[in-house]
TIPALUM-834797 format. One line per field, with one value per residue (C-alpha): residue in one letter; x, y, z. Coordinates in steps of 0.02 Angstrom, whole numbers, padded with zeros to 5 digits. Example, Ala and Ser with C-alpha at 12.3 -4.5 7.8 and 13.67 -1.06 7.14 Angstrom:
<torvexs>
rest <- [A|S]
px <- [00615|00684]
py <- [-00225|-00053]
pz <- [00390|00357]
</torvexs>
This chain:
<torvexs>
rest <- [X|X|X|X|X|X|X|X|X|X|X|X|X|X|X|X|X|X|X|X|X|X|X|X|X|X|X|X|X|X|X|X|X|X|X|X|X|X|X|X|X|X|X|X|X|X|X|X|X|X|X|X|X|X|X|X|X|X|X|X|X|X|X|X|X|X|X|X|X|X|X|X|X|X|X|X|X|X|X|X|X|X|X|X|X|X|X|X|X|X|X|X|X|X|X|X|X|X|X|X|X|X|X|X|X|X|X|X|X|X|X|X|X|X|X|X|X|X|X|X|X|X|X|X|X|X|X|X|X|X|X|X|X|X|X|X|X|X|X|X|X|X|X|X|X|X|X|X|X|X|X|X|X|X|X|X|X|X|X|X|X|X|X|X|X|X|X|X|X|X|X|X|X|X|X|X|X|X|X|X|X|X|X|X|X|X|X|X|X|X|X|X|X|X|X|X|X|X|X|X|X|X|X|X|X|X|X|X|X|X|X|X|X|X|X|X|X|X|X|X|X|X|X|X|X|X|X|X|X|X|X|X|X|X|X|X|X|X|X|X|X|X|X|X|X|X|X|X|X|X|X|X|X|X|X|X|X|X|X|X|X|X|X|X|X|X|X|X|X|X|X|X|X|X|X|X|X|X|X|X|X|X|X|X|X|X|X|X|X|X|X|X|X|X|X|X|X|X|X|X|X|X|X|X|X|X|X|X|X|X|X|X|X|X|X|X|X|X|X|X|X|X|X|X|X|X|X|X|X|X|X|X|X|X]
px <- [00142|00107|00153|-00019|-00039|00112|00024|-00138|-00080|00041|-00105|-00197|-00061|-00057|-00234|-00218|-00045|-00133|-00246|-00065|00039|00148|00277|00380|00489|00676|00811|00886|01062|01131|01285|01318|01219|01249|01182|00999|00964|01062|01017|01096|01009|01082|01225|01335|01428|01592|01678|01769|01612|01652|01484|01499|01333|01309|01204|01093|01105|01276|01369|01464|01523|01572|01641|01614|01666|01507|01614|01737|01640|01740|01634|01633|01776|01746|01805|01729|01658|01575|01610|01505|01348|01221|01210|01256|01099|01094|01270|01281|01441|01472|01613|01708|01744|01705|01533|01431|01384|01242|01272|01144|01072|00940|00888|00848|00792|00684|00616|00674|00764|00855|00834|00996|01134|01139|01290|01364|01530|01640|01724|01849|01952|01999|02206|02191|02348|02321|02145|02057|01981|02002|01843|01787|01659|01551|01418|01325|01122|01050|00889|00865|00756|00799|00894|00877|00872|01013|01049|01153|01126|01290|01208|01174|01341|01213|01124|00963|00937|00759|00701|00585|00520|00504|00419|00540|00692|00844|00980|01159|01298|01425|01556|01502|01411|01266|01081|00926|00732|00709|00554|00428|00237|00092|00189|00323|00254|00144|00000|-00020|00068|00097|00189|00372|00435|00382|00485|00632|00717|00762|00832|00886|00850|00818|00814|00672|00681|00587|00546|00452|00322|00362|00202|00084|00132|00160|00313|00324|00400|00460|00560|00678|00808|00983|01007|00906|00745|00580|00508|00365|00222|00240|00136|00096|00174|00107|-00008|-00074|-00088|-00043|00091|00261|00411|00586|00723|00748|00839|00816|00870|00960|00904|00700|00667|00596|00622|00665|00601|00603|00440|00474|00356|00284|00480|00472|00587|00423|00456|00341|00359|00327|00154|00139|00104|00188|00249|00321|00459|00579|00528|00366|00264|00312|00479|00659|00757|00721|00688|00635|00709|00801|00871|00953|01077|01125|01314|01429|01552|01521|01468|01324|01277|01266|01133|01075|01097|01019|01105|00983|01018|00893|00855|00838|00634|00702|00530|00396|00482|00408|00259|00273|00407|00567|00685|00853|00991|01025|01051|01156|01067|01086|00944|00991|00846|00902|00908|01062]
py <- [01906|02091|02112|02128|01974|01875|01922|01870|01713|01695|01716|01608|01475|01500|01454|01281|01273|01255|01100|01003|00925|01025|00908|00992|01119|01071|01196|01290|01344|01471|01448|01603|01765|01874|02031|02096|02069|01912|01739|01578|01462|01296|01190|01038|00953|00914|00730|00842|00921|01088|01174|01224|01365|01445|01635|01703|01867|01881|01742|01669|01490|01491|01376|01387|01258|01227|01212|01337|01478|01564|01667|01588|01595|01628|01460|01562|01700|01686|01838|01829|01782|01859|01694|01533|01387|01219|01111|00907|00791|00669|00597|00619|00802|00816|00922|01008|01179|01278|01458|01591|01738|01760|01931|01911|02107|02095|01911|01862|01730|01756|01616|01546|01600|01444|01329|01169|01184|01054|01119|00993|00968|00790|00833|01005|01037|01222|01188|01268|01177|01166|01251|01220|01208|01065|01137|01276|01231|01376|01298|01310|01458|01428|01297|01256|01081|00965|00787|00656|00454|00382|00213|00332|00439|00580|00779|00784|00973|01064|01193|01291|01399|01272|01145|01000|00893|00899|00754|00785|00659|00710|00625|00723|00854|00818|00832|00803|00830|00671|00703|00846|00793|00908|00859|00950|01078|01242|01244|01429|01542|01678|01553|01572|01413|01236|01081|01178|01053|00888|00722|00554|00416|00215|00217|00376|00554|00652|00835|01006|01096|01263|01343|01210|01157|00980|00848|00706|00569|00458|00270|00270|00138|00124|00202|00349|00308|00322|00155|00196|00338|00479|00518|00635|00620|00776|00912|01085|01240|01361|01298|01337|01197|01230|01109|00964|00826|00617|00555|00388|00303|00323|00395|00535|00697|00868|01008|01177|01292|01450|01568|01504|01512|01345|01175|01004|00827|00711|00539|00370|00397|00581|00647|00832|00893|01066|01025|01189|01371|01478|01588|01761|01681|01728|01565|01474|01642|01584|01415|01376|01205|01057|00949|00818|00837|00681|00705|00589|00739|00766|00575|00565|00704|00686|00862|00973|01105|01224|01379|01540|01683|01790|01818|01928|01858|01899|01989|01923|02017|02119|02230|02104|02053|01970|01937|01752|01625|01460|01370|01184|01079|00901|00781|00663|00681|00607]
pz <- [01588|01657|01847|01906|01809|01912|02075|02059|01982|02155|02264|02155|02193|02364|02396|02272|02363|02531|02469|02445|02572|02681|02789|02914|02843|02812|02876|02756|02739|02641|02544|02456|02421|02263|02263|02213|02009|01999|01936|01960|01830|01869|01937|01951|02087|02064|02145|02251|02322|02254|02126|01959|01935|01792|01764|01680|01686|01633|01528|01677|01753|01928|02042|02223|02384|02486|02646|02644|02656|02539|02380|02216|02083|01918|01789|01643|01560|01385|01301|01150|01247|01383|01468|01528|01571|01579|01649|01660|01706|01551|01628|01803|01810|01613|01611|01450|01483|01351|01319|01222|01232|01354|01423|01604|01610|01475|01472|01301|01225|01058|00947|00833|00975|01066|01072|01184|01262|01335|01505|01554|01720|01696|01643|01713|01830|01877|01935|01781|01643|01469|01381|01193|01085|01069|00937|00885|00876|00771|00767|00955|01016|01202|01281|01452|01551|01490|01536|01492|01435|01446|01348|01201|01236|01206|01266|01265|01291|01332|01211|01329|01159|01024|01156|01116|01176|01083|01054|01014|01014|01123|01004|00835|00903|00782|00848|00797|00892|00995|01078|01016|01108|01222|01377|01319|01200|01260|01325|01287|01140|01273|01396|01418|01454|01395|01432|01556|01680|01615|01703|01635|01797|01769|01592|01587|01555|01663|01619|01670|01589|01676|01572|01587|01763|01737|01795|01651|01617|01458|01444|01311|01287|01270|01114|01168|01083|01150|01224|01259|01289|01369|01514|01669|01834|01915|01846|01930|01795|01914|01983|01886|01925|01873|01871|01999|02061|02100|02244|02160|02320|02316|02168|02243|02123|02225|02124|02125|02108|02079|02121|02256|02331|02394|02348|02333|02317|02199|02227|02105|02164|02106|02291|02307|02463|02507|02612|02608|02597|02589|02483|02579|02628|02558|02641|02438|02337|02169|02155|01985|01999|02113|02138|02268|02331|02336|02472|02637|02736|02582|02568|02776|02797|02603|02548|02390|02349|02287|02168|02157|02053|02203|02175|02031|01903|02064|02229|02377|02449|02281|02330|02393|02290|02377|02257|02175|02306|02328|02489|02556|02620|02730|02698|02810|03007|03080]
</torvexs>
């Protein structure tokens, strides 16, 4: 999409936007700040509260401690790749992490350099994990979400260019397409991104349709089969969401969309509401993904940690452009 293209599609969402429900704005704290031309893509909360992210723009897995306000640490750097995506716990302090290249700068994925990696804390006594290889997946174009079904003992990994949901078994490291529909294909050849953040909740993988601007959902059972059809949750075409979060407790799925800078909830009932951020706002600049922390201070006020690409795909106001951002939201009042 050309830049004069991005705006007009921006001010395009912010007069649909305004149709939606606004509730009062949630506070929003920042983190960490990186500086201008970075991109967080997603993250993971450790049980000891501390954040695994992973970038982007350079092939990188960080580690930072939400209440320390120290910067983050670097855990890894994949030398053979431009970046690192998607990152889910299998097992206490056991997570999968995808690497590829993706060029940030020029908007490009480059299919057949994906792989899975294992990065594992769980006998680690200096503090740093153990990092291997889980699999290479040289059919992938772009991988991006990634969940986990602990029934199945299996990935299933978003392929935002093919339009399709991968499986892998976390044992083997074999994989195979387990879900390849419209709700997670294109709805245009030009579109960047098809199916992009994925979650596994109550037996039901829910996705995003960054292109097409939808939030779907699928049952599947315990082997990790479909059970059912596929269906819509939320649609609006001009509004691009990201990655997300469910609160275990309501169901309700925090999700970022990105361009209109702003962090939404859709409930059982399909209802968005823009609860953190603003269109011309930097506080949520480009939302990537979410996560919910586990430490009591996180389950007390209910907090999201929330990571950002800075406004790096569409500055704000057309001109600003902040640096990737890791920000906190409490969505409880105590």
């Amino acid at each position: 999409m050309t830049a004069s293209g991005r705006c007009n599609m921006k001010i395009f969402v912010f007069f649909t936007f305004l149709a939606l429900t606004v509730a009062q704005k949630l506070p929003v704290r920042s983190i960490w700040q990186w500086p201008q031309y970075t991109f967080l893509e997603n993250l993971a909360v450790r049980q000891n509260g501390s954040i695994l992210t992973t970038r982007l723009d350079e092939p990188l897995l960080l580690e930072i401690d939400p209440f320390s306000g120290q910067g983050p640490q670097l855990v890894h750097q994949f030398p053979e790749y431009l970046a690192v995506g998607g990152i889910v716990e299998t097992e206490p302090d056991l997570f999968a992490v995808v690497s590829g290249n993706f060029s940030v700068l020029k908007l490009t994925s480059y299919a057949g350099t994906y792989a899975v990696w294992k990065v594992d804390y769980r006998c680690s006594k200096s503090g740093a994990p153990e990092i291997s290889k889980l699999t290479d997946i040289p059919q992938a174009a772009f991988l991006d979400g990634m969940t986990y079904v602990p029934s199945a003992k299996a990935l299933f990994i978003a392929d935002a260019q093919l339009g399709l949901i991968w499986r892998m078994d976390i044992q083997t490291g074999k994989y195979v397409v387990a879900v390849n529909n419209t709700l997670t294909q294109k709805c245009h050849a030009t579109d960047l991104e098809a199916v992009n953040g994925l979650k596994y909740f109550n037996s039901t993988l829910y996705w995003t349709n960054s292109g097409c601007g939808w939030f779907a959902k699928l049952p599947i059972d315990t082997n990790g089969n479909p059970n059912g059809t596929a269906s819509k949750i939320y649609s609006n075409s001009e509004l691009s969401l990201d990655d997300f979060a469910i609160a275990s407790s309501s169901g309700i799925a925090y999700l970022s969309a990105s361009f209109i800078n702003q962090v939404v909830t859709i409930g059982p009932d399909g209802k968005l509401t823009s609860i953190a951020g603003g269109l011309n706002s930097s506080d949520v600049a480009q939302p990537t993904a979410l996560a919910f922390g586990r430490t009591s201070a996180d389950l007390k006020k209910g907090t999201v940690y929330v990571t950002t690409a800075g406004a790096i795909g569409d500055p704000i106001n057309g001109t600003t452009i902040v640096g990737a951002q890791l920000v906190a939201i409490d969505t409880k009042s105590t």
